[in-house]
C-alpha positions as CSV (number, residue, x, y, z in Angstrom):
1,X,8.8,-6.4,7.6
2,X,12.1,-5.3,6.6
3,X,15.5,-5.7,5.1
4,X,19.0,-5.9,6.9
5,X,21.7,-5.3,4.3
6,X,25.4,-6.4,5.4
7,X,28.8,-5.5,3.8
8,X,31.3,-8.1,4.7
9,X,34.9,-7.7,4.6
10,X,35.4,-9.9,1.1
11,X,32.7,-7.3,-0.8
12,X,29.7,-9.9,-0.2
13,X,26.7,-8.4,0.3
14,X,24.2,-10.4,2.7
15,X,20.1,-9.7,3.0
16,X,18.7,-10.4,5.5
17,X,14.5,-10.2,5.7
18,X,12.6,-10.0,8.3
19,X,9.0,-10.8,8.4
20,X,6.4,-11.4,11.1
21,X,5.8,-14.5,12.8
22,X,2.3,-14.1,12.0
23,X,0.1,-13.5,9.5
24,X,-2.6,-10.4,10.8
25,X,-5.9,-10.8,9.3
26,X,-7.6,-8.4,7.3
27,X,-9.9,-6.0,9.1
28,X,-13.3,-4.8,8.1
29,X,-14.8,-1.8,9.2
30,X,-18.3,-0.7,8.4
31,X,-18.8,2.7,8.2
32,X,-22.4,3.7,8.1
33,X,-23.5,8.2,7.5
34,X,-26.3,10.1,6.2
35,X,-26.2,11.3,2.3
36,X,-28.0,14.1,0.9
37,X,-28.6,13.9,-2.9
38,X,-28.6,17.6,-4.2
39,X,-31.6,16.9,-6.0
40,X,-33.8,15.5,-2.7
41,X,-34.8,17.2,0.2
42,X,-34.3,13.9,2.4
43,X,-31.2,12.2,3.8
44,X,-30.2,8.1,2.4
45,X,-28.4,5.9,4.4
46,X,-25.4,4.3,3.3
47,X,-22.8,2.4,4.1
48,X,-19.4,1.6,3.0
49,X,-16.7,-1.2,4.2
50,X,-13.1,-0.5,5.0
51,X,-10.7,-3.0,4.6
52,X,-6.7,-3.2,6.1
53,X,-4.2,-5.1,3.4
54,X,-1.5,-7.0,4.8
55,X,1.3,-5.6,4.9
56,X,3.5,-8.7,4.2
57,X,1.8,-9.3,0.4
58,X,2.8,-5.0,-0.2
59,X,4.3,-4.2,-3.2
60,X,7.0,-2.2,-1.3
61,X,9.9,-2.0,-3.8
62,X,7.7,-0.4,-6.5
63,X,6.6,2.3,-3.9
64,X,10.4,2.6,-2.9
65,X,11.1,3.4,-6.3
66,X,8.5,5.5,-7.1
67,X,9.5,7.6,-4.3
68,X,13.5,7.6,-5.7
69,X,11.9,9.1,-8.5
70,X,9.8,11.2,-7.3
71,X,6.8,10.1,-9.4
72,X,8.7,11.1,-12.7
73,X,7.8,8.8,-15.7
74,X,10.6,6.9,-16.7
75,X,11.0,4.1,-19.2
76,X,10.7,1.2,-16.4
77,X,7.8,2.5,-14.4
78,X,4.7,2.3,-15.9
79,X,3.8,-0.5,-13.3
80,X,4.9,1.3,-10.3
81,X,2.6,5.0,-12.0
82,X,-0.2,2.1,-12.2
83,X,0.3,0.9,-8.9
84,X,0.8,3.9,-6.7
85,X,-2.3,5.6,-8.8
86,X,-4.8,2.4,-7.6
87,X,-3.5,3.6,-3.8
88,X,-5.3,7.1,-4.4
């Protein structure tokens, strides 16, 4: 997805958006390893899920402007700080 801007001789801007034409599910992937706890002298299985977001419900525009700013707090960004943070 993304966002054709146009200047136009009488100072109008256009915007154009481009999306997909379809929707790309979500996929999971299971990722199984071996764990050692320090405190045990045998390996635990376990097994965590991976999922992809779609792209087309991203918050884009707050992680454009967090990147303007360069991650400095301003007054305006406590969402975007709260958002980017939740990526991590």
């Amino acid at each position: 997805m993304f966002h054709q801007l146009t200047l136009e001789d009488n100072s109008v801007i256009r915007v154009r958006v481009q999306q997909p034409l379809k929707v790309l599910r979500c996929k999971e992937i299971e990722y199984k390893y071996l764990f050692m706890n320090p405190d045990s002298e045998d390996y635990s299985v376990s097994i965590t899920k991976f999922m992809t977001e779609q792209l087309e419900n991203y918050r884009w525009n707050i992680l454009d402007n967090y990147v303007i700013t360069r991650g400095f707090k301003t007054d305006d960004n406590r969402e975007i700080i709260a958002t980017v943070s939740s990526i991590n």
